[in-house]
C-alpha positions as protocol buffer text, in pm:
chain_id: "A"
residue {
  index: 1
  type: UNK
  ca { x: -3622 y: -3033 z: -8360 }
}
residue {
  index: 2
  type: UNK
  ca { x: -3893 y: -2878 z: -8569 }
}
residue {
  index: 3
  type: UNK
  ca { x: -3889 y: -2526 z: -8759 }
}
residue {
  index: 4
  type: UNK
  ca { x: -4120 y: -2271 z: -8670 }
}
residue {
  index: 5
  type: UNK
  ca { x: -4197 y: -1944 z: -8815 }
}
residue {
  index: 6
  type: UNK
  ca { x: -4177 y: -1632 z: -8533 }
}
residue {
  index: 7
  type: UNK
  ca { x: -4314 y: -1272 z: -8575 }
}
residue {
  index: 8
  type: UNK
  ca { x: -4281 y: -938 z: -8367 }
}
residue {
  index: 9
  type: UNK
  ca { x: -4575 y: -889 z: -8255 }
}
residue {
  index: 10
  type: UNK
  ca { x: -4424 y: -478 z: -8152 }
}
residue {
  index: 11
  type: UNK
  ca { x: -4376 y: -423 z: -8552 }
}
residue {
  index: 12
  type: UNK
  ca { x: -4760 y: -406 z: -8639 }
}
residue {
  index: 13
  type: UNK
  ca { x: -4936 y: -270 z: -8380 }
}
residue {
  index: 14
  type: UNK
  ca { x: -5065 y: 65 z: -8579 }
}
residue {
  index: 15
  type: UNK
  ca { x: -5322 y: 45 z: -8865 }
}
residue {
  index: 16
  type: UNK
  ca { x: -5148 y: -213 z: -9085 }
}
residue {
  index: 17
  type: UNK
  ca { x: -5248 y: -516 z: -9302 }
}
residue {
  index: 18
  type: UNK
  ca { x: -4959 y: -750 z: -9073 }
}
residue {
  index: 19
  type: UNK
  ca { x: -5189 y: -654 z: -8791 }
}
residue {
  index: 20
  type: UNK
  ca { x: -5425 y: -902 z: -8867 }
}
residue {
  index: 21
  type: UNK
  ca { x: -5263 y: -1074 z: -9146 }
}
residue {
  index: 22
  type: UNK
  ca { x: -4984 y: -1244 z: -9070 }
}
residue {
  index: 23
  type: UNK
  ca { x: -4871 y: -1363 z: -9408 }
}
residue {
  index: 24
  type: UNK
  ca { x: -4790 y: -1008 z: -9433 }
}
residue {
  index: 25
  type: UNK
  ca { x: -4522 y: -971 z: -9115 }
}
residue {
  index: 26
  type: UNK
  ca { x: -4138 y: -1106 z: -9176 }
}
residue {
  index: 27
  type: UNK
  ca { x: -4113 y: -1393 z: -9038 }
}
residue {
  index: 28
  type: UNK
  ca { x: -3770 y: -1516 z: -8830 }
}
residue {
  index: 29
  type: UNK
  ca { x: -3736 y: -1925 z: -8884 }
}
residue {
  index: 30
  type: UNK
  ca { x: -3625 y: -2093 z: -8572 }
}
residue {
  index: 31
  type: UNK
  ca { x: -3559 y: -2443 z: -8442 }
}
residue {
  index: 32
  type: UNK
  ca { x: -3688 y: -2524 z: -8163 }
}
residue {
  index: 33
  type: UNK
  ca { x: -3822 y: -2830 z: -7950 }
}
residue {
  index: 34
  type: UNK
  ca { x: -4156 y: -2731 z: -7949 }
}
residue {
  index: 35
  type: UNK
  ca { x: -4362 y: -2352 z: -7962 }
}
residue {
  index: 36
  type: UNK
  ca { x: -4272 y: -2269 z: -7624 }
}
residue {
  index: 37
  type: UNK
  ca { x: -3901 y: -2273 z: -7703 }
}
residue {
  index: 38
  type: UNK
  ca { x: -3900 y: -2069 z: -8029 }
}
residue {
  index: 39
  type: UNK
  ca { x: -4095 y: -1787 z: -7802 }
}
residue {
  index: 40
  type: UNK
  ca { x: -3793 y: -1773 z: -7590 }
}
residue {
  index: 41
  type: UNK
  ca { x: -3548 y: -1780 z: -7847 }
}
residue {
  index: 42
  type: UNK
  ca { x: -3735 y: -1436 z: -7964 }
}
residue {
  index: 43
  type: UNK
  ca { x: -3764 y: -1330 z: -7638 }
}
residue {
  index: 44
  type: UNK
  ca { x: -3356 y: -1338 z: -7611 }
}
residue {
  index: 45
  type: UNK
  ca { x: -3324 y: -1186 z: -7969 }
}
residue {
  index: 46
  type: UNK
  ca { x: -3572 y: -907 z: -7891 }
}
residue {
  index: 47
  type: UNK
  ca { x: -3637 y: -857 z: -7464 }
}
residue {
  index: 48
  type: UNK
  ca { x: -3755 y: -525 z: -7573 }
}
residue {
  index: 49
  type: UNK
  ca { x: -4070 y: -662 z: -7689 }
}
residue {
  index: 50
  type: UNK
  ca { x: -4173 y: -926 z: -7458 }
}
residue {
  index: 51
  type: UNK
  ca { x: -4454 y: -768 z: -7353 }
}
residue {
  index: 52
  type: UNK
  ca { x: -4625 y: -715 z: -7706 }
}
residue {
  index: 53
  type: UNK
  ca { x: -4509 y: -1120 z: -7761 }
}
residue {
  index: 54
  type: UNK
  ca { x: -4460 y: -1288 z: -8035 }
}
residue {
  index: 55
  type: UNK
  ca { x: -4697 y: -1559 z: -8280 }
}
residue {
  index: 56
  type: UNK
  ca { x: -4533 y: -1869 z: -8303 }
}
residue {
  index: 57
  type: UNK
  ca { x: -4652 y: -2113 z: -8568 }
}
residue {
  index: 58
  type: UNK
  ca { x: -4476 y: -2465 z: -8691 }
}
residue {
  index: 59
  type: UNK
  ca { x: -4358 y: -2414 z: -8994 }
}
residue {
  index: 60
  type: UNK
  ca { x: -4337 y: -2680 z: -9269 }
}
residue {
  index: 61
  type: UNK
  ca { x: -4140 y: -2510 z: -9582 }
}
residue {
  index: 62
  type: UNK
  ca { x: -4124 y: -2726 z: -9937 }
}
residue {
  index: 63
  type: UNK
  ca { x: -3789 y: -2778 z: -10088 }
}
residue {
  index: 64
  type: UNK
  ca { x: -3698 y: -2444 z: -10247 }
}
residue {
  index: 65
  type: UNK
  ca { x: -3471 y: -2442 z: -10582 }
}
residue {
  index: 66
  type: UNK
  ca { x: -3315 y: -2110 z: -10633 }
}
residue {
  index: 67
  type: UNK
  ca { x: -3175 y: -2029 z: -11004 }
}
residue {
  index: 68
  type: UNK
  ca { x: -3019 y: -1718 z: -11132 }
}
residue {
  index: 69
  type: UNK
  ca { x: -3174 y: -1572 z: -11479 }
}
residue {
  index: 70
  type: UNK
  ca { x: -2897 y: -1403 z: -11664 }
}
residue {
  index: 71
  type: UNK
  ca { x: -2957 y: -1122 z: -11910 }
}
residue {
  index: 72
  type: UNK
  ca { x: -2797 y: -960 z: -12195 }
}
residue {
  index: 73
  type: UNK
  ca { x: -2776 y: -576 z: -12237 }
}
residue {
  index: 74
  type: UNK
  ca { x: -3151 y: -564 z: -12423 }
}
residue {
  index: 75
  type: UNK
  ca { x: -3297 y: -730 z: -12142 }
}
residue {
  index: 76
  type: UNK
  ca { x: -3313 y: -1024 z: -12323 }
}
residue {
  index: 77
  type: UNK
  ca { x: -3252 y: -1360 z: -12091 }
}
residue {
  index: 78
  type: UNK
  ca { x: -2948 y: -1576 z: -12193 }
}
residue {
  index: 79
  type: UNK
  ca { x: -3024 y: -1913 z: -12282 }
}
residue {
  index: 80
  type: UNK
  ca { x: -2738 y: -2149 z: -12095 }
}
């Protein structure tokens, strides 16, 4: 199974910048054999828009680390 990135094509059809840049849509992460797959799985999450489609792209993500930055009542981050 690979990972690809999905977007709804419906979402940016007016004057937008996710109408030709799609860095700018959200993008829905599925797994998926191959492209033609992940279109399907949108097509079951959203058979209203079948007909404006959907980009598909394989998506390779890095490791991500997330951290949480406590602060005190100044603003000031805390230091663990």
């Amino acid at each position: 199974m690979r990972e690809y990135r999905c977007t709804r094509n419906a979402l940016y059809q007016h004057d937008c910048t996710g109408r030709h840049d799609l860095r700018e849509r959200q993008g829905h992460y599925i797994m998926a054999r191959n492209e033609e797959e992940a279109w399907q799985k949108m097509a079951i999450r959203y058979p209203e828009e079948v007909r404006a489609g959907f980009t598909v792209h394989e998506w390779q993500g890095g490791d991500v680390q997330v951290i949480e930055i406590k602060r005190d009542k100044d603003g000031n981050i805390i230091e663990e």
